[in-house]
PQR file with spaces between the fields and no chain letter, atoms N, CA, C, O and H, PARSE charges and radii, in Angstrom:
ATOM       1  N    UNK     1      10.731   12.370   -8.775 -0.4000 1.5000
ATOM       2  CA   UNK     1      11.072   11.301   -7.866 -0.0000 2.0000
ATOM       3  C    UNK     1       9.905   11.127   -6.889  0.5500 1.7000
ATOM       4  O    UNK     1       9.280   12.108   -6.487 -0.5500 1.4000
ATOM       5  N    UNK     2       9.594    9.791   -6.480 -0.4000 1.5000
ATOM       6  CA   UNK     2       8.311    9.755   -5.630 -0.0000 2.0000
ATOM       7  C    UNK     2       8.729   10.116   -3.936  0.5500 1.7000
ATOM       8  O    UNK     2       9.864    9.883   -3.520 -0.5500 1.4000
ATOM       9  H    UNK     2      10.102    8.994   -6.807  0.4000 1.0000
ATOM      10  N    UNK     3       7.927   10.555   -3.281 -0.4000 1.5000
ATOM      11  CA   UNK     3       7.924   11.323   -1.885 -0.0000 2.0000
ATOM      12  C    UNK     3       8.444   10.050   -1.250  0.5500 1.7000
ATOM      13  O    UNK     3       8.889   10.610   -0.249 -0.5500 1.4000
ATOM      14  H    UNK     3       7.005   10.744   -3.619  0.4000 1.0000
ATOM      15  N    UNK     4       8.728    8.804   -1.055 -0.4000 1.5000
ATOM      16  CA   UNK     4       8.902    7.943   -0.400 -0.0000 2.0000
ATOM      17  C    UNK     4      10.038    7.958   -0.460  0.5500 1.7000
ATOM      18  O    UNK     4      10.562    8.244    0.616 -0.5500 1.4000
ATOM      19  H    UNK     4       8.366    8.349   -1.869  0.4000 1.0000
ATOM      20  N    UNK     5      10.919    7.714   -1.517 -0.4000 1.5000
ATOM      21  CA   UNK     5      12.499    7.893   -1.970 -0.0000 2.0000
ATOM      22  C    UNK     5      12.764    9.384   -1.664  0.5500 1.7000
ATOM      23  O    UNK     5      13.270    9.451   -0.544 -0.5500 1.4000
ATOM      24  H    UNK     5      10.494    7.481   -2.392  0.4000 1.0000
ATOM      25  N    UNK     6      12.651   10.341   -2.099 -0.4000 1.5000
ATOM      26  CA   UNK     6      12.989   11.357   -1.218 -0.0000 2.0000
ATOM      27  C    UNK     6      13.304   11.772    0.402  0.5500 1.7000
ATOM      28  O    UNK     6      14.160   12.531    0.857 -0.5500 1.4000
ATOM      29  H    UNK     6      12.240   10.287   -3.009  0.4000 1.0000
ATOM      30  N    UNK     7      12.265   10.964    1.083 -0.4000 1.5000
ATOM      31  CA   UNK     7      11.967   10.930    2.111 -0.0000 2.0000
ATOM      32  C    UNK     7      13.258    9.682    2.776  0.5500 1.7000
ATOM      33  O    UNK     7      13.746    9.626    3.905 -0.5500 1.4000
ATOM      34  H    UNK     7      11.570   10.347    0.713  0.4000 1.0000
ATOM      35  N    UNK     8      13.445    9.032    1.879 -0.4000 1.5000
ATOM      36  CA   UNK     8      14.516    8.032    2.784 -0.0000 2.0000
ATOM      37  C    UNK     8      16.100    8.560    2.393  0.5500 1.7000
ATOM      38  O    UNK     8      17.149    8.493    3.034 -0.5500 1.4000
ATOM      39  H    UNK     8      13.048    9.078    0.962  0.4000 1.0000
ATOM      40  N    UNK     9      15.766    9.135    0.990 -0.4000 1.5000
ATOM      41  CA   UNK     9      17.318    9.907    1.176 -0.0000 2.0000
ATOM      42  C    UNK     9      17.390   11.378    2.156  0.5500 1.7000
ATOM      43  O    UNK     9      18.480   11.864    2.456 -0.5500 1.4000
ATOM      44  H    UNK     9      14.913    9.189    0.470  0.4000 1.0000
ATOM      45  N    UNK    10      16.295   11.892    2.524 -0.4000 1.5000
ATOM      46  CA   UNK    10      16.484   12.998    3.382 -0.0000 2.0000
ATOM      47  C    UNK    10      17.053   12.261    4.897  0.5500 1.7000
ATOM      48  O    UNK    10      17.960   12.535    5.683 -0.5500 1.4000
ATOM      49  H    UNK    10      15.409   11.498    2.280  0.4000 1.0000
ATOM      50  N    UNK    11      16.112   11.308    4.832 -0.4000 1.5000
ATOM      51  CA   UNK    11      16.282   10.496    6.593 -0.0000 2.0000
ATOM      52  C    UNK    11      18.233   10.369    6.606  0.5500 1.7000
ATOM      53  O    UNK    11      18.939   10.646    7.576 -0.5500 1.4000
ATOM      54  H    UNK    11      15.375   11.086    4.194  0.4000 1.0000
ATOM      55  N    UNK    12      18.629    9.968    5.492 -0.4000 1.5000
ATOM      56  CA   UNK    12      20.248    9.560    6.006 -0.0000 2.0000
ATOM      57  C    UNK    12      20.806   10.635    5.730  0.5500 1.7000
ATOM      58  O    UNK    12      21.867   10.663    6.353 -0.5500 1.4000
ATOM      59  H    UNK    12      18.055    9.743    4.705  0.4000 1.0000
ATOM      60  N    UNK    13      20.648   11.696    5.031 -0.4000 1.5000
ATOM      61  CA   UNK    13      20.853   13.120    5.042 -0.0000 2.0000
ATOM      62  C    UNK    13      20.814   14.509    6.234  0.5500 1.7000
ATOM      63  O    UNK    13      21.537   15.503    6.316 -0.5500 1.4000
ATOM      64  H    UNK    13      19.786   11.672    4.525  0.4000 1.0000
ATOM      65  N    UNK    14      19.594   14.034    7.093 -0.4000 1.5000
ATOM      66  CA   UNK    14      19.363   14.972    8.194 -0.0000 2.0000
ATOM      67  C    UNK    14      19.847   14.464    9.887  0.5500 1.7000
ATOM      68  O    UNK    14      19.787   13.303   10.292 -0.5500 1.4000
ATOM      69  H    UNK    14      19.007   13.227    7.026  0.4000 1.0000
ATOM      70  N    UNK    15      20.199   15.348   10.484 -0.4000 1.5000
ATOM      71  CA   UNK    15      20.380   15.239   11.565 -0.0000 2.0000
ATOM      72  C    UNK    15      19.024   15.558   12.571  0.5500 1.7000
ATOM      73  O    UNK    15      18.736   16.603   13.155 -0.5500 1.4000
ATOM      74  H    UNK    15      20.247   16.291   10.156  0.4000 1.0000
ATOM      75  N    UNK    16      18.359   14.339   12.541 -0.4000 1.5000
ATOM      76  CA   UNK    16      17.383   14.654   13.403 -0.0000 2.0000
ATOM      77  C    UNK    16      17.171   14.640   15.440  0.5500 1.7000
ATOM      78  O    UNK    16      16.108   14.601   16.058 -0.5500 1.4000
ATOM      79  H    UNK    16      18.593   13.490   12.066  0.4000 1.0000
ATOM      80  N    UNK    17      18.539   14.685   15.986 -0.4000 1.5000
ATOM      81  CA   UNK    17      18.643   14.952   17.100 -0.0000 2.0000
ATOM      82  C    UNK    17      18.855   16.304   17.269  0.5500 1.7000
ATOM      83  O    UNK    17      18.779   16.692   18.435 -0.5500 1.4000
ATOM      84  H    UNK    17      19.403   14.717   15.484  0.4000 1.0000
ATOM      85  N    UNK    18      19.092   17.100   16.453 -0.4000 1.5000
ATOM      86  CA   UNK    18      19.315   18.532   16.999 -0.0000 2.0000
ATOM      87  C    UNK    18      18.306   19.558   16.042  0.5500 1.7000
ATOM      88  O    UNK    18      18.590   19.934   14.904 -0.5500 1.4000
ATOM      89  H    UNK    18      19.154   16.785   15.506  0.4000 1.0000
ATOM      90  N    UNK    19      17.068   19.906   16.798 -0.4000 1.5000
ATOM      91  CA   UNK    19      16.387   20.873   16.130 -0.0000 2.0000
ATOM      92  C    UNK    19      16.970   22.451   16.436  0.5500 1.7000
ATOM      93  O    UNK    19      17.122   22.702   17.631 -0.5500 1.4000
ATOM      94  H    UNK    19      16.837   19.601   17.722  0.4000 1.0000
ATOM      95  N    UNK    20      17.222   23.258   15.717 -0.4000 1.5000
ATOM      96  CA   UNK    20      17.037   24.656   15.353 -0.0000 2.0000
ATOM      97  C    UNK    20      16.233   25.512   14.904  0.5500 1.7000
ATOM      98  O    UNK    20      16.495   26.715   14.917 -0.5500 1.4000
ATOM      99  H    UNK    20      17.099   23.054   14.746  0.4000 1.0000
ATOM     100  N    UNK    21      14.968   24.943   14.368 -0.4000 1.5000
ATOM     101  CA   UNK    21      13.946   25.755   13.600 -0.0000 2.0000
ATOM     102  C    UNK    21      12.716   25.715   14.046  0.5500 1.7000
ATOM     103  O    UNK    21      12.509   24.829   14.875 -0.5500 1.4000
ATOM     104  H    UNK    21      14.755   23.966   14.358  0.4000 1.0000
ATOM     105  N    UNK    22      11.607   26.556   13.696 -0.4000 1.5000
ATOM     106  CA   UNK    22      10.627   26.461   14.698 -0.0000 2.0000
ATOM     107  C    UNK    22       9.888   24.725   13.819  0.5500 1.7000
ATOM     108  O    UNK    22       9.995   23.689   14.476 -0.5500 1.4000
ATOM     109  H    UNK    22      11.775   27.276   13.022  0.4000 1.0000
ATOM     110  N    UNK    23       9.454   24.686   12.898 -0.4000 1.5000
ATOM     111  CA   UNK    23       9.463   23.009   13.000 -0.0000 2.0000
ATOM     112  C    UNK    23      10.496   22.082   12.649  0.5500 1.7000
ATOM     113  O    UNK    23      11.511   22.310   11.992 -0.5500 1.4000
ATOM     114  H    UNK    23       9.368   25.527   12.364  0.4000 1.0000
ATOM     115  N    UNK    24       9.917   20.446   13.437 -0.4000 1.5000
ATOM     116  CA   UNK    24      11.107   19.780   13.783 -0.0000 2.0000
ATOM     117  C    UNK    24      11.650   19.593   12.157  0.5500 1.7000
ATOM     118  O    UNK    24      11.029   20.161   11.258 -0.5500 1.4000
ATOM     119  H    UNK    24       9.092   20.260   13.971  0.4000 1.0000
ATOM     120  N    UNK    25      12.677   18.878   11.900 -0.4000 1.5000
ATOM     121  CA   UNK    25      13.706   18.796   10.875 -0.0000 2.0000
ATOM     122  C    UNK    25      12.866   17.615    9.820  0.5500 1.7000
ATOM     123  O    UNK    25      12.519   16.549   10.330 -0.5500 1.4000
ATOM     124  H    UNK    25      13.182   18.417   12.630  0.4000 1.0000
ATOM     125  N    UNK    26      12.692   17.777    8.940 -0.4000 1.5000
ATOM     126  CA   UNK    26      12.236   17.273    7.928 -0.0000 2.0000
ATOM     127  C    UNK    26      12.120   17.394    6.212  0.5500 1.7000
ATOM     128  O    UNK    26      12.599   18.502    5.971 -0.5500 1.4000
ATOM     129  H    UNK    26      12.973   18.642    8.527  0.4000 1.0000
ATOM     130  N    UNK    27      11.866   17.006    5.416 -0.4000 1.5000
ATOM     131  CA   UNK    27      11.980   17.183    3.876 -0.0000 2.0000
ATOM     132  C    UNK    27      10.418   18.466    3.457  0.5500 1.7000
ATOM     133  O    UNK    27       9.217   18.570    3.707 -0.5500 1.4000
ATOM     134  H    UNK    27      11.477   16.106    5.612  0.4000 1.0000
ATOM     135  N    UNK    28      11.476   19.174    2.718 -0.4000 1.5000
ATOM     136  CA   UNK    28      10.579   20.183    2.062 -0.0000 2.0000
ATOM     137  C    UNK    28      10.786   20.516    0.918  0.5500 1.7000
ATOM     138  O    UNK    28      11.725   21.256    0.628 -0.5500 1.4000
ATOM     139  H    UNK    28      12.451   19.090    2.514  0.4000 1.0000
ATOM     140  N    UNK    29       9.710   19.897   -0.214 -0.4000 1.5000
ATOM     141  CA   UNK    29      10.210   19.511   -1.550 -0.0000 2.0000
ATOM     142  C    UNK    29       8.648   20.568   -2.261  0.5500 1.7000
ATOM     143  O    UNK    29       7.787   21.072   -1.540 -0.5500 1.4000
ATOM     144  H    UNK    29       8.947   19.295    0.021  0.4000 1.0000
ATOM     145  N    UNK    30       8.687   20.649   -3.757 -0.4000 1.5000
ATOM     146  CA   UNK    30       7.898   20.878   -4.519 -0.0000 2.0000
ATOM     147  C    UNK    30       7.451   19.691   -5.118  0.5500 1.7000
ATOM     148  O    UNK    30       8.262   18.771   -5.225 -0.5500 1.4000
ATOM     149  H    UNK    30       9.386   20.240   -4.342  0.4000 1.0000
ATOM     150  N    UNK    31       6.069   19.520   -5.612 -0.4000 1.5000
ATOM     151  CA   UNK    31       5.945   18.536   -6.293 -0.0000 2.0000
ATOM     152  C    UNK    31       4.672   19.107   -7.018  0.5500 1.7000
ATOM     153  O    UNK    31       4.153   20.194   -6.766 -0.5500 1.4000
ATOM     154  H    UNK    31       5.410   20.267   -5.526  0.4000 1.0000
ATOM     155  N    UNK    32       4.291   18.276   -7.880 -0.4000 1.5000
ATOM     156  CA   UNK    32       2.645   18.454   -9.086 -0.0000 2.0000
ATOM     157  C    UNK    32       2.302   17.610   -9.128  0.5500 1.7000
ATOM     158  O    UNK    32       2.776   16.590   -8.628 -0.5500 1.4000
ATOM     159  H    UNK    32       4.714   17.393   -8.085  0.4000 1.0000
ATOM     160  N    UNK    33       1.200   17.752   -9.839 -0.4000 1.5000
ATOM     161  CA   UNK    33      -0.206   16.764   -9.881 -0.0000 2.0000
ATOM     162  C    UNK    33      -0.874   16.418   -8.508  0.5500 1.7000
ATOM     163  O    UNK    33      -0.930   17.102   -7.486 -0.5500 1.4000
ATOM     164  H    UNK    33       0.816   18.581  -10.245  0.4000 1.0000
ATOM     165  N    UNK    34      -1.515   14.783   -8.843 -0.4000 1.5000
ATOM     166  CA   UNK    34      -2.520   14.834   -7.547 -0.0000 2.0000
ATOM     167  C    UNK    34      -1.636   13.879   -6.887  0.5500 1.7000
ATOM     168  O    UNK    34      -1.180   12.801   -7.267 -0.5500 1.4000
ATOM     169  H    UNK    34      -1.470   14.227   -9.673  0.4000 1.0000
ATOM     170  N    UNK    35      -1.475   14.702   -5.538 -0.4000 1.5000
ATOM     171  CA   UNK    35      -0.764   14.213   -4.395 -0.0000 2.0000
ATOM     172  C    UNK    35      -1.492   12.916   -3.321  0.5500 1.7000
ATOM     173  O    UNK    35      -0.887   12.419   -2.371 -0.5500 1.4000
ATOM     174  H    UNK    35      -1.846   15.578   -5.229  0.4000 1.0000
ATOM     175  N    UNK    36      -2.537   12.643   -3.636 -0.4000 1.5000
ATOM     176  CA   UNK    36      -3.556   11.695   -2.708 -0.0000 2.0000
ATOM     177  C    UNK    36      -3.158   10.404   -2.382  0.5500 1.7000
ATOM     178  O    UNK    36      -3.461    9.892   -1.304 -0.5500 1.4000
ATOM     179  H    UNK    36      -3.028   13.047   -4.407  0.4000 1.0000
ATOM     180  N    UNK    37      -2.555    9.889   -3.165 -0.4000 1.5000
ATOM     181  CA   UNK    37      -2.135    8.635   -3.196 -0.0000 2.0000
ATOM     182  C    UNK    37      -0.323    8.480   -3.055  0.5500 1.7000
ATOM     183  O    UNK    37       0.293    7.425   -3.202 -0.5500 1.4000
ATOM     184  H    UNK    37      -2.310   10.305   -4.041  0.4000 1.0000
ATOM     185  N    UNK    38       0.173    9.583   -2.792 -0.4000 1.5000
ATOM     186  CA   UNK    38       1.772    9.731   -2.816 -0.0000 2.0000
ATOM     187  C    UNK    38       2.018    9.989   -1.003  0.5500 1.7000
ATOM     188  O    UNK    38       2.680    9.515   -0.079 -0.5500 1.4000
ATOM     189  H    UNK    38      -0.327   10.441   -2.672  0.4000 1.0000
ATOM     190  N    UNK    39       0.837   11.234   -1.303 -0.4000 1.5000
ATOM     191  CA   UNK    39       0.875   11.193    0.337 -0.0000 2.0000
ATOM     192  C    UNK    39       0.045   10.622    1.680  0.5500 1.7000
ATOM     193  O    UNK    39      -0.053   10.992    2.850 -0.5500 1.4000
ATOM     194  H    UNK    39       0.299   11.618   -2.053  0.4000 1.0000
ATOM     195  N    UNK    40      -0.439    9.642    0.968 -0.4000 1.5000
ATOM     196  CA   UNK    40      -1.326    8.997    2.019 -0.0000 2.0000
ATOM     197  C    UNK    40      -0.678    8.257    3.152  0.5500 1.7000
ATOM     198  O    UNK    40      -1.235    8.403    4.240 -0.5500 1.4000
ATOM     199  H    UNK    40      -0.360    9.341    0.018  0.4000 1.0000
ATOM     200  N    UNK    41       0.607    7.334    3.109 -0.4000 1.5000
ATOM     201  CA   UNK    41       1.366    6.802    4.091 -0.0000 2.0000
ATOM     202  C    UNK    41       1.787    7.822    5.155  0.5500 1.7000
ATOM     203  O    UNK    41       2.157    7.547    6.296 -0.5500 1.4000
ATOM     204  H    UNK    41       1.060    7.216    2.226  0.4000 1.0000
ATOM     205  N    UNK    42       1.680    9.000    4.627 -0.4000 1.5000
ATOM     206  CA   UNK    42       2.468   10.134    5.340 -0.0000 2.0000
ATOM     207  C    UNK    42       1.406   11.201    5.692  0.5500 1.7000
ATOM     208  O    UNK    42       1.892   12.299    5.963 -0.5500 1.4000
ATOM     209  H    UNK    42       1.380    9.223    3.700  0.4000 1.0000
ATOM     210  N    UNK    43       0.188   11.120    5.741 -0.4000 1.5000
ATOM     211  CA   UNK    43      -0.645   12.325    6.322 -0.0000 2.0000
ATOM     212  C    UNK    43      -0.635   12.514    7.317  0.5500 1.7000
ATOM     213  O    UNK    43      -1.254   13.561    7.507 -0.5500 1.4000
ATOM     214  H    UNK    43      -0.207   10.228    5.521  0.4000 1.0000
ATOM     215  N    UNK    44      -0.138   11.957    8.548 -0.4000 1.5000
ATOM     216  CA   UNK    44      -0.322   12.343    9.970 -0.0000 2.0000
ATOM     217  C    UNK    44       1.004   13.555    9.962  0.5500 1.7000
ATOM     218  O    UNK    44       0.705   14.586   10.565 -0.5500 1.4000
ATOM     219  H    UNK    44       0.365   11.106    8.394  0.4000 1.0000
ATOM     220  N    UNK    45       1.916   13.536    9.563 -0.4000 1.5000
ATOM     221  CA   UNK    45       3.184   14.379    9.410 -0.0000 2.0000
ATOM     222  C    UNK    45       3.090   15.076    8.229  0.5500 1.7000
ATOM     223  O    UNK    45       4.139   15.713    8.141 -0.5500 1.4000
ATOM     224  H    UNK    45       2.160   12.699    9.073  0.4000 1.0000
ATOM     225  N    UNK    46       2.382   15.301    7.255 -0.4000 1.5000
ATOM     226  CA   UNK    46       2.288   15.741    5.723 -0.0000 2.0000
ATOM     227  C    UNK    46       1.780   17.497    6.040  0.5500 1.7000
ATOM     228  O    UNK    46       0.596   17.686    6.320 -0.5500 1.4000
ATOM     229  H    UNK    46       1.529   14.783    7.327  0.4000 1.0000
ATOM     230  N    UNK    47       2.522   18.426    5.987 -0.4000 1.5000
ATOM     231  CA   UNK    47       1.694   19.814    5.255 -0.0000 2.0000
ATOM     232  C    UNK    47       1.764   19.564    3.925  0.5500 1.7000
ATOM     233  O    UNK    47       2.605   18.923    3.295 -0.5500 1.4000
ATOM     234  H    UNK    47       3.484   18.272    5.759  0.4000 1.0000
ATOM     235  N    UNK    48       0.654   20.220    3.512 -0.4000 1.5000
ATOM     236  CA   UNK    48       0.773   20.862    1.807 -0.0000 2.0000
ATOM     237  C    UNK    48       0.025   22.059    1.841  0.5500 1.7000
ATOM     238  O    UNK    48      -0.891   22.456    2.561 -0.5500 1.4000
ATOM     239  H    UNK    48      -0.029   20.741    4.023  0.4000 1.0000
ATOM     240  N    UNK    49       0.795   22.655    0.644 -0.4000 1.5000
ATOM     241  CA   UNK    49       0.785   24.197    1.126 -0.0000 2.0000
ATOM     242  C    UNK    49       0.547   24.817   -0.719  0.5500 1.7000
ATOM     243  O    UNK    49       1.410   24.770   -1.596 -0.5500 1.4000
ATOM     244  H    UNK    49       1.539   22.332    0.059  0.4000 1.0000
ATOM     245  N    UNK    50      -0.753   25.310   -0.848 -0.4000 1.5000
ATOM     246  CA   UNK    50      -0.773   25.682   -2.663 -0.0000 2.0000
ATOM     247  C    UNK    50       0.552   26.631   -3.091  0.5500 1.7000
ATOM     248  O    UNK    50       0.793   27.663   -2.465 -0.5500 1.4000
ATOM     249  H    UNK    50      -1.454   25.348   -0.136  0.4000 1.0000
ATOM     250  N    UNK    51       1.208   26.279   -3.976 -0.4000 1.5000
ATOM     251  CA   UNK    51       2.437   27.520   -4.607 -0.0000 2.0000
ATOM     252  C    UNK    51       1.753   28.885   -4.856  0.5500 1.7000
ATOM     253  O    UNK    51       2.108   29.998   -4.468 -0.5500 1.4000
ATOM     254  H    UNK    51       1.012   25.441   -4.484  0.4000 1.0000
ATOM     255  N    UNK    52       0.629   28.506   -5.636 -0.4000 1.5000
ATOM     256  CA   UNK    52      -0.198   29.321   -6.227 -0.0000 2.0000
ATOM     257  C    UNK    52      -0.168   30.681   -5.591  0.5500 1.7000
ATOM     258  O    UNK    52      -0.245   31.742   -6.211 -0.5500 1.4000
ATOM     259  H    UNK    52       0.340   27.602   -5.951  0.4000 1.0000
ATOM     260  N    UNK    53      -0.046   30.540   -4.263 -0.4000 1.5000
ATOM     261  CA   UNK    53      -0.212   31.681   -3.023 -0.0000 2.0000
ATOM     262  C    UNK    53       0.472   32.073   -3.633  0.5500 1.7000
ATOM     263  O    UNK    53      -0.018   33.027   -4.237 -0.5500 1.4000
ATOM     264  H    UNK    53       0.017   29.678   -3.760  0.4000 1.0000
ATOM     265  N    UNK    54       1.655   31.862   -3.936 -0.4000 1.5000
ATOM     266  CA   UNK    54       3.018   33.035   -3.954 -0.0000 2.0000
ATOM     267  C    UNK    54       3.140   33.688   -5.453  0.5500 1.7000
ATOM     268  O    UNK    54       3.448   34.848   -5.726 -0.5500 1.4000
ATOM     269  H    UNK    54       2.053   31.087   -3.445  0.4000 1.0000
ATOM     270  N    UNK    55       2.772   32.492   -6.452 -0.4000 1.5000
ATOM     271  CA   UNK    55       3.461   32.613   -7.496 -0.0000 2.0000
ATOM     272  C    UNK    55       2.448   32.531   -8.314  0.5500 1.7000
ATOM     273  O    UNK    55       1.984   31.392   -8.365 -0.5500 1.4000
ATOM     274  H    UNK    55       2.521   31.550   -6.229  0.4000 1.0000
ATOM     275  N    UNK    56       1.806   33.482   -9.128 -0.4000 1.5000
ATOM     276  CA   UNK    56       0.906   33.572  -10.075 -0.0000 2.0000
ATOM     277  C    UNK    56       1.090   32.579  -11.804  0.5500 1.7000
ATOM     278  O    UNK    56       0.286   31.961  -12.502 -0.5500 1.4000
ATOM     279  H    UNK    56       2.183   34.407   -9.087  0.4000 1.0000
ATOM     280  N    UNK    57       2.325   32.830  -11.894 -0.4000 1.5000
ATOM     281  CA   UNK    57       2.423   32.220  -13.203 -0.0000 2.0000
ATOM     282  C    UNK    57       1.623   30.679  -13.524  0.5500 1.7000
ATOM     283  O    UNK    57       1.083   30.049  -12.614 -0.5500 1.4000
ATOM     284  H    UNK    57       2.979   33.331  -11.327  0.4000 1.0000
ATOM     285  N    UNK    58       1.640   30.343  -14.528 -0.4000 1.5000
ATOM     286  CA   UNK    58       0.884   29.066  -14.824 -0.0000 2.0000
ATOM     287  C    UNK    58       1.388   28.101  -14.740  0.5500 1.7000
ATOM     288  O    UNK    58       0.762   27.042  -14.791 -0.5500 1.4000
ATOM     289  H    UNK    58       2.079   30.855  -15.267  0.4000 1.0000
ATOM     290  N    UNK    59       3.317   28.209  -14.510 -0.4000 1.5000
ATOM     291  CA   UNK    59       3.231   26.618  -14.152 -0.0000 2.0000
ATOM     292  C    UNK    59       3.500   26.533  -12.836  0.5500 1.7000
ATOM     293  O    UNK    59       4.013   25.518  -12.365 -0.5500 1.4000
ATOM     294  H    UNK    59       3.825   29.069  -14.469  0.4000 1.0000
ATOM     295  N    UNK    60       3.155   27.684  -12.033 -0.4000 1.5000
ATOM     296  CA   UNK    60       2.862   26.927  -10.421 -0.0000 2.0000
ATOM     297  C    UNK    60       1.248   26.377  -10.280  0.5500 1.7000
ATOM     298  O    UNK    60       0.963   25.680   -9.306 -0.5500 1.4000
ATOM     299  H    UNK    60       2.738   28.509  -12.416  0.4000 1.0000
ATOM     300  N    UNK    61       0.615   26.586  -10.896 -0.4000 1.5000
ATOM     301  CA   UNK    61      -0.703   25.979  -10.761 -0.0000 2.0000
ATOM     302  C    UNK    61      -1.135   24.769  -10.056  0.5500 1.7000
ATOM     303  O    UNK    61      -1.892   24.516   -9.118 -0.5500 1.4000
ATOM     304  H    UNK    61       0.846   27.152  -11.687  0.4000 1.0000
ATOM     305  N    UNK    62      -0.532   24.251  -10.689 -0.4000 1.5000
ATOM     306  CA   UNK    62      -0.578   22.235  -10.081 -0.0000 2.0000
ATOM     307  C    UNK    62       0.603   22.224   -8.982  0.5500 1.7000
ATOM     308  O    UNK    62       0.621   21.340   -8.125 -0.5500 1.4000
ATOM     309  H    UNK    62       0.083   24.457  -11.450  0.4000 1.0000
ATOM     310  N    UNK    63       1.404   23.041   -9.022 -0.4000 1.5000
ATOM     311  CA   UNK    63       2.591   22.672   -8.157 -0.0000 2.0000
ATOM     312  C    UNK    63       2.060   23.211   -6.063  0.5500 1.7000
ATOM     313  O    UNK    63       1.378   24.120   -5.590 -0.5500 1.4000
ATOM     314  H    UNK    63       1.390   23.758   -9.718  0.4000 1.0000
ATOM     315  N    UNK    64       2.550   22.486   -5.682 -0.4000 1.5000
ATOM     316  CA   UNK    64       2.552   22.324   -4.397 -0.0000 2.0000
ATOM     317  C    UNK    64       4.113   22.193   -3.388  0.5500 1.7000
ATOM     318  O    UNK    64       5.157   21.691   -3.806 -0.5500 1.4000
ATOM     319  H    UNK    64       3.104   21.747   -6.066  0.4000 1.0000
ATOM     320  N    UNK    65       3.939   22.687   -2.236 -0.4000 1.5000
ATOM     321  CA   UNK    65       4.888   22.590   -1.326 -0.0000 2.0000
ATOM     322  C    UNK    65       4.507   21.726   -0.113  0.5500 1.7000
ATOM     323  O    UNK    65       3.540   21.879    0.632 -0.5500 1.4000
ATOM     324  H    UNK    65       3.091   23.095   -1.897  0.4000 1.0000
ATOM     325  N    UNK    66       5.584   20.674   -0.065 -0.4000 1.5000
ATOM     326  CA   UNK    66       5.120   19.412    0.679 -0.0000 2.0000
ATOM     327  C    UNK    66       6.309   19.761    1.744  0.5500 1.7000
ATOM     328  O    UNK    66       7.453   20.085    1.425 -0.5500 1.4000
ATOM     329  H    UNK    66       6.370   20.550   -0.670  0.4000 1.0000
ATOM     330  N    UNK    67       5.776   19.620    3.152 -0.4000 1.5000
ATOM     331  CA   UNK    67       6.913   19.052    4.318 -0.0000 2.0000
ATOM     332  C    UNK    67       6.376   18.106    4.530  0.5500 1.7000
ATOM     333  O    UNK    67       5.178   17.885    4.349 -0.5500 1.4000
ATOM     334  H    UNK    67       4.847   19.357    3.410  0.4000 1.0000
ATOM     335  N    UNK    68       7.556   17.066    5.143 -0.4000 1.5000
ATOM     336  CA   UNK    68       7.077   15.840    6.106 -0.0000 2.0000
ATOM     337  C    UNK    68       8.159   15.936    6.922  0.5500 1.7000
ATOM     338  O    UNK    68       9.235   16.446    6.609 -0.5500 1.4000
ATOM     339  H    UNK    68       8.528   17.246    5.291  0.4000 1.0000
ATOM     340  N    UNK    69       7.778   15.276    8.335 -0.4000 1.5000
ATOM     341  CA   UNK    69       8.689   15.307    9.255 -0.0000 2.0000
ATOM     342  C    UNK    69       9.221   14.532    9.231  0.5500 1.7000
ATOM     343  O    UNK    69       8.535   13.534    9.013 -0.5500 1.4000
ATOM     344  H    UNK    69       6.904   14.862    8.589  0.4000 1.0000
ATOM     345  N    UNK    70      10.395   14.308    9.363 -0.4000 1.5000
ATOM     346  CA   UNK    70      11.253   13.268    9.558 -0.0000 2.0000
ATOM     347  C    UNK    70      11.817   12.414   11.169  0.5500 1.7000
ATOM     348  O    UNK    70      12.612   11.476   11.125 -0.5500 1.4000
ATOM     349  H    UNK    70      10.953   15.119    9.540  0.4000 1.0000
């Protein structure tokens, strides 16, 4: 599913007046391939974070961990 649609079903999904966590409330999804053009509307709020760190196997390779704030 593309980060944009995700991102608008998280928005009617989250309660963004009440934070609890150390960052504010937002979508935190996995995704693959090249992210450049998915996340460009959204880089001022965008982490991406390599899987790779955690997970050696080969099909985290391409895979990535995306927040955006909501």
């Amino acid at each position: 599913m593309p980060l944009k649609d995700l991102i608008s079903i998280g928005k009617r999904m989250t309660d963004r007046k009440t934070q609890r966590n150390a960052y504010p409330n937002g979508l935190i999804c996995l995704k693959g391939g090249d992210l450049a053009s998915e996340t460009a509307n959204f880089r001022k709020i965008t982490e991406i974070m390599e899987i790779k760190t955690w997970f050696k196997e080969e099909f985290f390779k391409d895979k990535k961990v995306i927040y955006v704030q909501l």
